[in-house]
Structure formats: structure tokens, C-alpha cells
N, C-alpha and C positions, 0 to 999 in steps of 0.2 A: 597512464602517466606516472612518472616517478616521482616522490616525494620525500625529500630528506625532513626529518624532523631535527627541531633544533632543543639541542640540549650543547651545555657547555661545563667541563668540568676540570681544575687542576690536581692532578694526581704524581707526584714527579714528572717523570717523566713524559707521561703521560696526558693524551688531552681528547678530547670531541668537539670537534668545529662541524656543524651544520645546519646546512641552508632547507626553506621550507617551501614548498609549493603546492598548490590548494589540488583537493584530491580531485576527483569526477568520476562521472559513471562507466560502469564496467561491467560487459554483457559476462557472464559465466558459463550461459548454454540454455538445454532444455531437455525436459523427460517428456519424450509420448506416452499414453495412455493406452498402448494396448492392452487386448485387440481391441479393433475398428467394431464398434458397435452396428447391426440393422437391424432395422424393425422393430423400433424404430432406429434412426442412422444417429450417431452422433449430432449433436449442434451446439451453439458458439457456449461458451462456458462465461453468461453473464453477470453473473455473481459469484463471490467467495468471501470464507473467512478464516481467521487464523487464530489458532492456542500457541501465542511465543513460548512463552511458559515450557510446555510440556514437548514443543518442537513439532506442532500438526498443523497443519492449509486445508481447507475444506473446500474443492471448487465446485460446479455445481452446473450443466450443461443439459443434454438429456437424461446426463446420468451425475451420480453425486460419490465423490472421491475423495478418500481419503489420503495424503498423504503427509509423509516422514520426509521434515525440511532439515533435519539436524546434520545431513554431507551435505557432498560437494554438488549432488542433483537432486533433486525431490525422489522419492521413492514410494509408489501407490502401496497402501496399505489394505490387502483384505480386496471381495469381489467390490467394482463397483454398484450401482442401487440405484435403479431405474425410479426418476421421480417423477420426469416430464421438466420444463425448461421452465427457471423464473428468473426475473430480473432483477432482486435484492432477495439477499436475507439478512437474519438477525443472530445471533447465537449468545448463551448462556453459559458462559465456561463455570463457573460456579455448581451447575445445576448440571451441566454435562448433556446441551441439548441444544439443537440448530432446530431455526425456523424457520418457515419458508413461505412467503406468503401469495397468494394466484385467485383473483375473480371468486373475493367472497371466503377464501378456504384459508387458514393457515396448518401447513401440515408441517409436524416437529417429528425429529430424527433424534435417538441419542447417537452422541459420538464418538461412540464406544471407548473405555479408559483403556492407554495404552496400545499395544496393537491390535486392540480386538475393533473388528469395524462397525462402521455403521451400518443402524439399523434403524426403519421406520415406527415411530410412539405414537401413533395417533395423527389427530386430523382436528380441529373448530373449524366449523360456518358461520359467520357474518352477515347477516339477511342485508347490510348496509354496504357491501360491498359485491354483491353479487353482479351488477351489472356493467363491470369495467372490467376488463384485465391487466387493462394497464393500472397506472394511477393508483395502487395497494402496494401501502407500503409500510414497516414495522420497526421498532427501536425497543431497546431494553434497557427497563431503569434496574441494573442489578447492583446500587448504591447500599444497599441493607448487606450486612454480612450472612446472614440468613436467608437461602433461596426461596423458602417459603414467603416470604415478603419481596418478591420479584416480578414485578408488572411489566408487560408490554403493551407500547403504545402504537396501533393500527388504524393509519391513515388510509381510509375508504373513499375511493373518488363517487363524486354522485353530485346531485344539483341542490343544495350544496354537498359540500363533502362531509364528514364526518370523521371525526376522531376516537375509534373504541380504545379502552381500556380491559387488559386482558389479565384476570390472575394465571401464574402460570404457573403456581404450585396444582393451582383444579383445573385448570386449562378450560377457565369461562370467563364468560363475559361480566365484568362487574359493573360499568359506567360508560356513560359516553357523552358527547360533544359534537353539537351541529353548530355549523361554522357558517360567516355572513352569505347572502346573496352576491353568485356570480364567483366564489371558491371552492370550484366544482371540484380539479385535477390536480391531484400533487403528489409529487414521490418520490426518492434519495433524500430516506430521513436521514440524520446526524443527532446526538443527544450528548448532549451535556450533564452527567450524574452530577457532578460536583456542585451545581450552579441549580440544577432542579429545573433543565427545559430541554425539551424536545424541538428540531425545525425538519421543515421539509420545504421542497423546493418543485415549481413548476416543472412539469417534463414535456411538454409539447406545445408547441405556437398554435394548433390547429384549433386549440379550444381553451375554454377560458380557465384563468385569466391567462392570454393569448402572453401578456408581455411578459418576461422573468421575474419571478417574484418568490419570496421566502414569508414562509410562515413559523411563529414563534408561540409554542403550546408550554403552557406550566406542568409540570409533573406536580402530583400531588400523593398526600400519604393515604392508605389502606385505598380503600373504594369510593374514594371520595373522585367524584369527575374530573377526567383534562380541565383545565382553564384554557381559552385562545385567548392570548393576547396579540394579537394583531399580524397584518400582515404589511411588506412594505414592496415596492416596487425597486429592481436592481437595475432597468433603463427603459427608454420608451417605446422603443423598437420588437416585437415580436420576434421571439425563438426559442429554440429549444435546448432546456438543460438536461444536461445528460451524467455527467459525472462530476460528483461532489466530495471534500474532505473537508473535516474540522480540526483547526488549532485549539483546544480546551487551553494551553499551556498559555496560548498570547489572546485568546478570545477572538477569534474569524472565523467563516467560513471562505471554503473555496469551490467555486464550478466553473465547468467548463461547460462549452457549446457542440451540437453536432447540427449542424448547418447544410450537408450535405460534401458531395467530393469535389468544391471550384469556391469554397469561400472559404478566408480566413478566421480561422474561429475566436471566440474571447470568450475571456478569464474574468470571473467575477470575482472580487474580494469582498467579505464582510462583515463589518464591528456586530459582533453578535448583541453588544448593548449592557447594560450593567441593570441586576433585574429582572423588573418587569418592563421595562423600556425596547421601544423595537430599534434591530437591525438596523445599522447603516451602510450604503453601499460606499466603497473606497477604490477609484473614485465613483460616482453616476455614472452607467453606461458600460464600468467595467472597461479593461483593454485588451486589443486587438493583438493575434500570433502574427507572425509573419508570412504571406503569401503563399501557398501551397501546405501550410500548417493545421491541417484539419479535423474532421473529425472525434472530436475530444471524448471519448467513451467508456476509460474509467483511468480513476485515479489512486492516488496514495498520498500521506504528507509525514516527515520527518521533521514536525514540530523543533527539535531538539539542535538539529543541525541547521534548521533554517529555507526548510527547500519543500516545495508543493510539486506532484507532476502527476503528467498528465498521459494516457494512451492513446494510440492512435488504432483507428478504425482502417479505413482504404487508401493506404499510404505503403507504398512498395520499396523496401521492406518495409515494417512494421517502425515505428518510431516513440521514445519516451522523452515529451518535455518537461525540461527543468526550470524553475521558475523558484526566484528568490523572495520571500516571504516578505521581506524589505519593510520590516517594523510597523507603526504606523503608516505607511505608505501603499501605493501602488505595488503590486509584484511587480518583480522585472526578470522579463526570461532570459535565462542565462543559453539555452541551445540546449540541443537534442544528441540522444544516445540512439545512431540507426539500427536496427539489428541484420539477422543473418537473413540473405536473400534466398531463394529459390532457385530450383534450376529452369523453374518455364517463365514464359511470360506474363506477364499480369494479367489475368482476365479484365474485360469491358467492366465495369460501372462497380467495381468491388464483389464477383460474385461466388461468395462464399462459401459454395455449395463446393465449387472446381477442386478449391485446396485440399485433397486427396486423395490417400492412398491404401491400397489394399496389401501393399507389400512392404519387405521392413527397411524402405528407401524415404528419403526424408521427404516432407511434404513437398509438391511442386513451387508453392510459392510462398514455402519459407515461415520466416517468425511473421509474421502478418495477423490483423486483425484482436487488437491486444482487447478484450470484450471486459474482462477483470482484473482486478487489485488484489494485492496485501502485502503486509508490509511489516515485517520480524524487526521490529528497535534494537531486539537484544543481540541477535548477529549482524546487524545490516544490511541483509538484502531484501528484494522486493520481486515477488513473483507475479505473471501475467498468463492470464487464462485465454488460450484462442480459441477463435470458433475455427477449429478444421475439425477434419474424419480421418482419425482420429485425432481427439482431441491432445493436445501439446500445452505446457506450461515452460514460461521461457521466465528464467532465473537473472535477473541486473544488482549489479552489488551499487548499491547509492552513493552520492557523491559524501564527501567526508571532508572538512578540514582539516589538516592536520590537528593534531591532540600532542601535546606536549610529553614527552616521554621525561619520567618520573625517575632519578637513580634510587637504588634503595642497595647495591652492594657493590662495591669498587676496589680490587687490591689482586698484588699478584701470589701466585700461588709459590709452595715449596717449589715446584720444580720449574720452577722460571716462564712458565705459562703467564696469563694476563686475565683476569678475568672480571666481567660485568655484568649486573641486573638493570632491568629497570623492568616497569610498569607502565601499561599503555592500554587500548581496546583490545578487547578478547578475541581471538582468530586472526590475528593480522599476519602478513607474512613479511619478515624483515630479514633483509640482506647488509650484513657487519662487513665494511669497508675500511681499510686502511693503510695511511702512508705515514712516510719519514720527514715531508718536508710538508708545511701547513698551507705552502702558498700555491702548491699543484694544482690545477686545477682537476675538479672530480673527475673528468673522463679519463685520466691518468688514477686515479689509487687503484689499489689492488682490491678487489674482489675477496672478502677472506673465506661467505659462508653465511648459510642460512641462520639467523638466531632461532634456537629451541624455545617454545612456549611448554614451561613446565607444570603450569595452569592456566586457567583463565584470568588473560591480564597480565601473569607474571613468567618476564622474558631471561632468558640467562646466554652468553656469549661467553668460551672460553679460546683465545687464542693460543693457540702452543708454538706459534712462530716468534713470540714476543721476544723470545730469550736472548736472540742476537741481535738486540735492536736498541740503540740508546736514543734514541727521539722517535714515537711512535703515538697518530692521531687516528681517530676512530670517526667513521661517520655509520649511520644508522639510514635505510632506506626503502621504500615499499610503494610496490612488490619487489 
């Protein structure tokens, strides 16, 4: 979609009149990961994380990959690294080191600085998590500017569950936390440094507590134990949560449902609480996608812009819902960004296994089965991890409101050229438009030219048609 941004300025002769329209999302593509791994095959790539910072994505399937998000596609960095499949992790940019946690074990990778890749550190066992695979799940308090004071908190499913506290300068165990009767299973931690609390959320209706529900842990200093402060119920109805994001910036959480492939899934919003105060759900019962809008299985949130979303699991193509953060309110979904289809059919019942391929021809059925998240604030896009053979990461640039474009240099030059700055998002692509009479409408000016970003942020346009022109207006537009 095109969007003029509005700026207005009197310069002689000279003027900018433009209209504004609200950005949306925008598929960019996707990088496969060859080769095709066997033995074992590739499978769905259900977690990931990201260094915006330094421009790296970490996904994490059978195998664990590194990649360079800084172009126009991701680019794998270094051999992939066979880990076996887990369903979260955790990472340490600080301390330069991913975790990964599976039934009892938390095994840590560094992430090698720069292009050098990753590599396996080590391994801790959990006697409190050994008997779940699911349901183990980890967060990082790396709030101390010093890594050596950087604790991980691992949620151990069990009857009850149990909360360890982990040093990860010694990568042991220091404290722990057993949690009320009947809070067996919980997993998509989220943590909150700023605030000093960790939450994690139900992942399955089949076992208790069967209905949706968030739990609220204190982070605490040295080796002193988790605190639970409580848990709350988000509706009364049994299912299952599957992908979750946090607003630290307005205080909510957000999850989605995976209900299976014939229900409409729902969105949970919630006031994290001021405190030690628990969770409130906004509203009870959370709301409902619309008809065919299903399984929700992982996410991202753009705190800053104002937008939560959502991936979609067996939805042909593959699907990202956008949903409006809407202040103290309810979210409300704003609509979905479809991606690229395949060339075959969809298989029966979503089956995952079909979407691929041994040759360098695009998968059969496409961007499909979006398994992970993450999400670069500082360039704007958001990448998704599929479960195919070989495994594929598909690139969406997020929605954006316009941002007011900043002049900072206006006047013409010696040789009767025209020329103007301004300041705006970094990487944007603007196209300088202009005419003679003000009242044209836009699909009439003239196209002059790509504006040059001569850094990050800072735009420069010089017209050299100017010279013959005694009433000349400028509009600014993108893409």
C-alpha cells in the first residue's frame, strides 16, 4: 500500500503538500536452509531468537541456525548444528549464549560473535523436570549489567510443577519453588526484568489446570528462591495456549489458542498487574478470530507501533494476524497478511511431513506452517520459522504508521537544481514526486525518483528539473 507522508513547508516558490495513509504488512520472501537435512530429516522450526543489535535470528528445528538478517533475505551463517527439536528457548545476548530447554536437560549453545557459528557449551539436568517433555520451560533475568549475576528461571512441569532457579555464570542449580496443588503443566514463559517477575502460561486442555491460566513468579536477587505469587484463570472453558507475547512497554500479555483445524481460535489479553498483584484477564474469556482463523502457534508484538500477531499453523497459505493492542481495551483484529502459496495441493489434516523437497524447486505447499517468531524493532521486519524439509524462514515487513517526516535542509542550489533533507525510519524506501499545479490530483504528478538514504534516518532529494519551473510542489511517498 502507498503512503504519503505529510509534511508541509513554504519555501518561495516552492511547497510539499501530502496526504497520509496507514501503513500494513508486507511479505518480502524467504531463505531456505539448504541442504535438506536426513537422518535425522529436518522438522518444524518451533522456536527462535534474535540479536537485533548485532543483525542475527537464531531458529532452532532439528537443527539450529544461525542467521545474518541485516539484507534484503536472511542469510544462514556457518554449518547448521544438530540439537534434536525443542519447543522454547531462552537466550543471553549479554553473556553470548542460547538455551534450550527438553524433559529435565537444559542444553546451552554459545552464539558465536560475529560470523563465527554456533556451537554446543554444555548441558544441566533438572531431577524436577525429568518426567515431562512438554511443559519445561525458561526465561532470563539478565537485568544486572554484569552476566555473572544472570539467573534463569525453569519452569518444570510435574504434580506440582516446580520453578528452578538456575546461575548461569556456573550453570547450576541454586533455589527453587514448588508451586500449589493441581499446577502441574505450564510453558511460554515471558519475563519482565524491569518489574522483577517472570509468567508462564498453560499449554494443554488435556491436563491440569485444563482451563487457561497464567502464572505470576517474583524474580528475586542472588540465590535467594522464586516467590509464586499466584495464579489466575483467563476463562472457563478448557484449551489450549500455544503462542504468547509481552508488552513490558503498556504491561499485558498476549496468547493465542491452537484449538485444532475447524475452530476459531481466541486471543487472550492481560493486565500483568502492578506488583505483586496478580494478572487480570481483558476482557474474561478473551476474544474470538474469525471463522477459518486458526491455529495460533507462534507470535510476535510491536509494543511501539501498537500491534500483536499472530502465526498460523494449517491454513493454506500460511497466514499472519494483526490485531490492534487497543490501550486498555480488548485487542481488535485488524486482518491478516496471506503469504505465498504452493504449487500442489494441500494435504488432508495439515500434514507436515509432505511439504518437501529434495530439489532446488520451492516447497510444494508453500509459506505454510509458520511454527516461530521474531521480531528486529530496529529495522522492522519479523521473520517465521516453517516446519518443512527443508526448513524455510519467510521475512514480513510489519505494519507501520506513518511517522512524520522531519525537514532538516531546504534551499536551491548554485546551479538551479532544488534540493531537500529530511529525517524519518531508517531503511525506508521513498519515492520524490512532483508538479506545478497543487490542486492535481496524485495519480497525475510526475514521478521525479528514488530519495537517497545517506544514513540511517537521514534522507537527501536533489531535483535538477527545478530550473525551469516557477511553481513547483513536492510530495514524498513509500514504497
Amino acid at each position: 500500500m502507498n503512503r504519503r507522508l505529510p509534511i508541509t513547508i513554504v519555501a518561495l516558490i516552492f511547497g510539499f503538500a501530502l496526504l497520509a495513509n496507514g501503513g500494513s504488512m508486507q511479505r518480502i520472501g524467504h531463505t531456505r536452509l539448504d541442504p535438506r537435512h536426513s537422518g535425522p530429516d529436518d522438522k518444524g522450526m518451533y522456536t527462535g531468537v534474535i540479536d537485533a543489535t548485532n543483525g542475527y535470528a537464531y531458529f532452532v528445528g532439528n537443527y539450529l541456525c544461525k542467521l545474518d538478517i541485516t539484507g534484503n533475505l536472511p542469510v544462514q551463517i556457518g554449518p547448521s548444528l544438530l540439537t534434536g527439536q525443542f519447543a522454547e528457548a531462552a537466550v543471553d545476548l549479554s553473556a553470548g549464549y542460547l538455551y534450550l530447554p527438553k524433559a529435565g536437560t537444559i542444553f546451552r549453545y554459545a552464539l558465536g560473535a560475529g560470523t563465527n557459528a554456533v556451537s554446543s557449551a554444555g548441558s544441566l539436568t533438572l531431577s524436577e523436570g525429568a518426567s515431562s517433555a512438554l511443559g519445561f520451560s525458561m526465561v532470563i533475568d539478565d537485568s544486572n549489567p554484569n552476566p555473572t549475576n544472570h539467573y534463569g528461571y525453569v519452569l518444570c512441569s510435574g504434580t506440582p510443577a516446580t520453578v528452578v532457579k538456575v546461575a548461569l555464570s556456573t550453570f547450576t542449580k541454586v533455589s527453587s519453588v514448588t508451586l500449589n496443588a493441581g499446577e502441574n503443566s505450564y510453558a511460554w514463559g515471558q519475563i519482565d526484568t524491569q518489574k522483577g517477575y517472570a509468567y508462564f502460561a498453560t499449554w494443554a486442555s488435556a491436563v491440569a489446570p485444563a482451563v487457561p491460566q497464567i502464572l505470576k513468579i517474583k524474580l528475586t536477587p542472588g540465590t535467594n528462591a522464586p516467590q509464586r505469587i499466584g495464579s489466575v484463570n483467563l476463562g472457563a472453558t478448557p484449551v489450549s495456549l500455544w503462542a504468547g507475547s509481552i508488552d513490558t512497554l503498556h504491561g499485558y500479555l498476549y496468547y493465542g489458542t491452537d484449538m485444532g483445524s475447524t475452530n476459531a481460535e481466541t486471543v487472550y489479553k492481560v493486565k500483568l498487574g502492578d506488583g505483586d498483584s496478580l494478572p487480570t484477564p481483558v476482557p474474561f474469556g478473551g476474544i474470538q478470530l474469525q471463522p477459518g482463523e486458526i491455529q495460533l502457534i507462534s507470535s510476535f508484538i510491536d509494543p511501539q507501533a501498537g500491534y500483536v500477531y499472530f502465526g498460523s499453523d494449517n491454513t493454506y497459505p500460511g497466514r499472519v494476524y494483526q490485531l490492534s493492542l487497543n490501550g486498555t481495551n480488548p485487542p481488535v483484529e485488524k486482518g491478516f497478511l496471506q503469504l505465498q502459496p504452493g504449487t500442489s495441493t494441500p494435504p488432508p489434516n495439515g500434514t507436515t511431513i509432505l511439504n518437501a523437497t529434495n530439489t532446488g524447486y520451492e516447497l510444494p505447499y508453500g509459506e505454510v506452517f509458520l511454527r516461530s517468531a521474531v521480531f528486529d524493532p530496529l529495522r522492522g521486519y519479523a521473520y517465521f520459522g516453517q516446519d518443512s524439509r527443508p526448513n524455510q524462514i519467510v521475512k514480513i515487513k510489519v505494519a507501520k504508521d506513518p511517522v512524520p517526516i522531519t525537514l532538516t535542509n531546504v534551499h536551491p542550489l548554485a546551479d538551479g537544481s532544488f534540493q531537500f533533507a529530511f529525517t524519518n525510519i531508517a531503511e525506508e524506501a521513498f519515492t520524490a514526486l512532483a508538479a506545478t499545479n497543487l490542486s492535481l490530483p496524485l495519480s497525475n504528478w510526475n514521478v521525479l525518483g528514488s530519495v537517497t538514504e545517506l544514513s540511517p534516518g537521514q534522507y537527501q532529494f536533489t531535483d535538477s528539473l527545478a530550473t525551469n519551473s516557477v511553481n513547483r510542489f513536492y510530495s514524498i511517498r513509500t514504497p
